[in-house]
C-alpha positions as CSV (number, residue, x, y, z in Angstrom):
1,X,-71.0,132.6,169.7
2,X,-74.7,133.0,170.4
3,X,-75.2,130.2,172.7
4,X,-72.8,131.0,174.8
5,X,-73.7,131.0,178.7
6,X,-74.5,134.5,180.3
7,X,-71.2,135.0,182.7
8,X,-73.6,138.0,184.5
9,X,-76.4,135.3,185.2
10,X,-77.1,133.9,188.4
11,X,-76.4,130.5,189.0
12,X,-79.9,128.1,188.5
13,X,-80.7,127.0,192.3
14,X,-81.8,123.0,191.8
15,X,-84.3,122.8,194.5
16,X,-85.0,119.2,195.8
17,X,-88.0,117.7,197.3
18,X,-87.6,114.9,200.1
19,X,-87.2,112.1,198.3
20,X,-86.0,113.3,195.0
21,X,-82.4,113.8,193.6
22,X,-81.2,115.7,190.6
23,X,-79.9,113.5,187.8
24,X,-77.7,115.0,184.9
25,X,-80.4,117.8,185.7
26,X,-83.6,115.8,185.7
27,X,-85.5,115.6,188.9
28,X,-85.4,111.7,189.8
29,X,-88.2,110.8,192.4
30,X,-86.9,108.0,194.9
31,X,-89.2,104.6,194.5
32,X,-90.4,104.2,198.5
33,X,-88.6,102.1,200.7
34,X,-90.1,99.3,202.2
35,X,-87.3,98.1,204.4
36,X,-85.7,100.3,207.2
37,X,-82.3,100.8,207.9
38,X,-82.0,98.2,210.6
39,X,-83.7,95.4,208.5
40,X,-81.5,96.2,205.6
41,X,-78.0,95.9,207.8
42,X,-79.8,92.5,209.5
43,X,-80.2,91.0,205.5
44,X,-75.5,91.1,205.2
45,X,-76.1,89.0,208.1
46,X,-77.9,86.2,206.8
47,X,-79.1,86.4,203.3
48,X,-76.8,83.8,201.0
49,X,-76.6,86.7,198.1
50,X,-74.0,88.2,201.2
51,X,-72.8,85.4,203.6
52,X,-72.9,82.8,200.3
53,X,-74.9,80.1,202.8
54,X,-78.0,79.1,202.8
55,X,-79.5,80.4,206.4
56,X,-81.6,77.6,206.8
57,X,-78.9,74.4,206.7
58,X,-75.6,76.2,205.9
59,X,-75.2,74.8,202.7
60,X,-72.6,76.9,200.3
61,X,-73.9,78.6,197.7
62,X,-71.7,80.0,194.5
63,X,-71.9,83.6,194.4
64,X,-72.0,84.6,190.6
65,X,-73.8,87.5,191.3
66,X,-74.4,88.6,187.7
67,X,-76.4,85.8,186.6
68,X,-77.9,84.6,190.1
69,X,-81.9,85.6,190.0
70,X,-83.3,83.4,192.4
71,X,-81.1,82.1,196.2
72,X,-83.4,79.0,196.8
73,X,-81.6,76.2,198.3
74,X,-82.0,72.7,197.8
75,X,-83.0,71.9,201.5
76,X,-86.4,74.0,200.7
77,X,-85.6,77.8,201.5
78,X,-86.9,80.3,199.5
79,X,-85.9,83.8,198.9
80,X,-89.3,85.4,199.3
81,X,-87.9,88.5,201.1
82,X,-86.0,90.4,198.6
């Protein structure tokens, strides 16, 4: 019976920062983003991890995405962007 919440109190206002989110209460800064919108909707355009080819010779690639770390191909492209 003592911890119970105060129904009189005012409700806590969570003020966020741009850039930040609240988390389960915890303030959560957001790591910088170095690609902009635009860039990140050109990638589902040509990156294998989303079209499941390579972009440089069309090759297929298998897209087991939970143990896929690296999208090189065998023709010589690298992933080097993401």
């Amino acid at each position: 019976m003592d911890f119970r919440e105060n129904p009189n109190a005012e409700p806590v206002e969570l003020w966020e920062p741009e850039g930040a989110t609240y988390y389960n209460g915890e303030l959560i800064v957001q790591p910088q983003q170095r690609w902009t919108q635009q860039q990140k909707l050109e990638l589902l355009d040509w990156h294998p991890m989303f079209t499941g080819k390579c972009p440089q010779c069309g090759a297929s690639n298998d897209r087991d995405y939970t143990s896929r770390v690296h999208w090189d191909c065998e023709c010589g492209w690298m992933d080097d962007s993401i």
